[in-house]
C-alpha positions as CSV (number, residue, x, y, z in Angstrom):
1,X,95.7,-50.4,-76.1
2,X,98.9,-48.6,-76.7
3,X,100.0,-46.0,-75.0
4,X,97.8,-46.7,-71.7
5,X,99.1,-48.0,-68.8
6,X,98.2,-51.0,-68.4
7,X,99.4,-52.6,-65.1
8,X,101.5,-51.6,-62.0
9,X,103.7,-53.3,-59.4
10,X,105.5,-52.9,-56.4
11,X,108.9,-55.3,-56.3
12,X,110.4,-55.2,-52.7
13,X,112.1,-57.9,-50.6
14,X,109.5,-58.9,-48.2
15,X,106.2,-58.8,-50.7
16,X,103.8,-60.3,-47.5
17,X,104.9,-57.5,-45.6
18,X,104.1,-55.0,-48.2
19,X,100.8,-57.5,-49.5
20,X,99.5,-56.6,-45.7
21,X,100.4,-53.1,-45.8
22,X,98.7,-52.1,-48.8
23,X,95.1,-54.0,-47.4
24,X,95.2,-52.3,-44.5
25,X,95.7,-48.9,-46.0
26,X,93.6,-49.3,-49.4
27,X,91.5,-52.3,-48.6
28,X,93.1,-54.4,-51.6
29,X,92.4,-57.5,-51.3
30,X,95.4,-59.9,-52.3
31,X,95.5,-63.1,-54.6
32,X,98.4,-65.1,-54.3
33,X,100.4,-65.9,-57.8
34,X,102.6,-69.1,-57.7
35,X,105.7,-68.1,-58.8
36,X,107.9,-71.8,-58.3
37,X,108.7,-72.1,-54.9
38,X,106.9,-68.5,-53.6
39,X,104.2,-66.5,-54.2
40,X,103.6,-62.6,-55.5
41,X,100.5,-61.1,-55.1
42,X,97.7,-59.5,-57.8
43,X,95.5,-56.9,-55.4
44,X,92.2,-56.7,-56.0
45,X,89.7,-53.6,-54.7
46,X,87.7,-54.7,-52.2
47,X,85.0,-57.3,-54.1
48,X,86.1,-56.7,-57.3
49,X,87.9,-59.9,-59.5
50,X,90.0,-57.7,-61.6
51,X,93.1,-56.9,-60.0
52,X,94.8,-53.3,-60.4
53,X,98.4,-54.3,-59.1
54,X,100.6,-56.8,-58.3
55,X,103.4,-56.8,-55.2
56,X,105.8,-58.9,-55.8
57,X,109.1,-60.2,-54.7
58,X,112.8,-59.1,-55.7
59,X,113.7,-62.6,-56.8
60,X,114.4,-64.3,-60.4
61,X,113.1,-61.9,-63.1
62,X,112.5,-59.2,-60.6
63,X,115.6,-59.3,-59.1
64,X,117.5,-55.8,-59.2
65,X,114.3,-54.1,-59.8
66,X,113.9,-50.8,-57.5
67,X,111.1,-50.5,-55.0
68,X,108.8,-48.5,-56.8
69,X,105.8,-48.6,-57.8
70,X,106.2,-49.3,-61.4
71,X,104.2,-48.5,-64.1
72,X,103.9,-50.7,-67.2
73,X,102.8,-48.8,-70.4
74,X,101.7,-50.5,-73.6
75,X,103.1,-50.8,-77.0
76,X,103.0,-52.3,-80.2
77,X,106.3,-53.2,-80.8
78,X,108.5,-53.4,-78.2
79,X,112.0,-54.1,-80.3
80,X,111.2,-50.3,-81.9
81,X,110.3,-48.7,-78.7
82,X,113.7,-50.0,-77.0
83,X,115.9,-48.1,-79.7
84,X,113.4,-45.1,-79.9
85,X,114.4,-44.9,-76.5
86,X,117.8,-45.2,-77.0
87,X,117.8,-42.9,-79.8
88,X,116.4,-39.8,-77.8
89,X,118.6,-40.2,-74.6
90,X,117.1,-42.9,-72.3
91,X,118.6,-46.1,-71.0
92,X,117.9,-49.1,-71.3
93,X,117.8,-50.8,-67.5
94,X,116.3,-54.2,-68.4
95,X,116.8,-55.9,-71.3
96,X,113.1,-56.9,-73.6
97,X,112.2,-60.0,-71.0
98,X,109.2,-62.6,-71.7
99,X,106.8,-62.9,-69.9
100,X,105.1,-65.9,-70.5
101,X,101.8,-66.3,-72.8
102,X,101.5,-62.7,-71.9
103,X,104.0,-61.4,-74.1
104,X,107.3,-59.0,-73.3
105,X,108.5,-56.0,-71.2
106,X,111.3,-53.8,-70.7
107,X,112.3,-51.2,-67.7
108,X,113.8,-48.1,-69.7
109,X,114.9,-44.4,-67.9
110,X,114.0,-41.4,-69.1
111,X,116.8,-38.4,-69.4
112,X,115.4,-37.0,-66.6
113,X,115.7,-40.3,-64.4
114,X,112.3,-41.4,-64.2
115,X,111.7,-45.5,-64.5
116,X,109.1,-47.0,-66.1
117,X,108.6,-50.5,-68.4
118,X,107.2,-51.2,-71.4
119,X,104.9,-53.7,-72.0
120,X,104.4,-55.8,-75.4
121,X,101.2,-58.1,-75.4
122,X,101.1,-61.0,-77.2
123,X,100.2,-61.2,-80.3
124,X,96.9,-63.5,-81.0
């Protein structure tokens, strides 16, 4: 739905290390996501198939990315969000990027600094 966030990750260097962390402390449970030659991780609650995060490395498209927990937020149309965005004072950080069959996303700033993407689904 637009406007609701709909999916958060972690991108860090050494996504195993971080995949281990977060079961210990939240009891996530990880699945691994083959990503050509590596794998990121969705993170499951404990007994529950629906993950509620991903960790994933800072390689290929996630390359550059900052280590924070990232929020992903929904919209309908990414292109207009982008120069929305641009229009009242934000930057854009990462250009509209696919994202498979899934659809598109972007990582914009606020003016105050804050990070977040945007998240276009596919249309069906």
């Amino acid at each position: 739905m637009p406007g609701q966030i709909g999916w958060i990750d972690l991108t860090v260097p050494d996504a195993p290390a971080l995949r281990d962390f977060y079961q210990g402390v939240t009891g996530w449970t990880p699945s691994p996501v083959e990503m050509g030659g590596y794998q990121d991780f969705c993170m499951h609650p404990p007994g529950d198939p629906q993950p509620v995060a991903g960790i994933c490395h800072a390689r290929a498209h996630n390359a550059g990315l900052p280590p924070v927990w990232l929020v992903y937020i929904t919209v309908d149309d990414l292109d207009q969000s982008i120069r929305r965005c641009q229009e009242l004072q934000g930057k854009l950080l990462r250009p509209a990027t696919g994202m498979g069959p899934n659809g598109r996303y972007c990582v914009i700033e606020d003016p105050a600094g804050a990070v977040c993407a945007l998240f276009e689904p596919a249309k069906r």
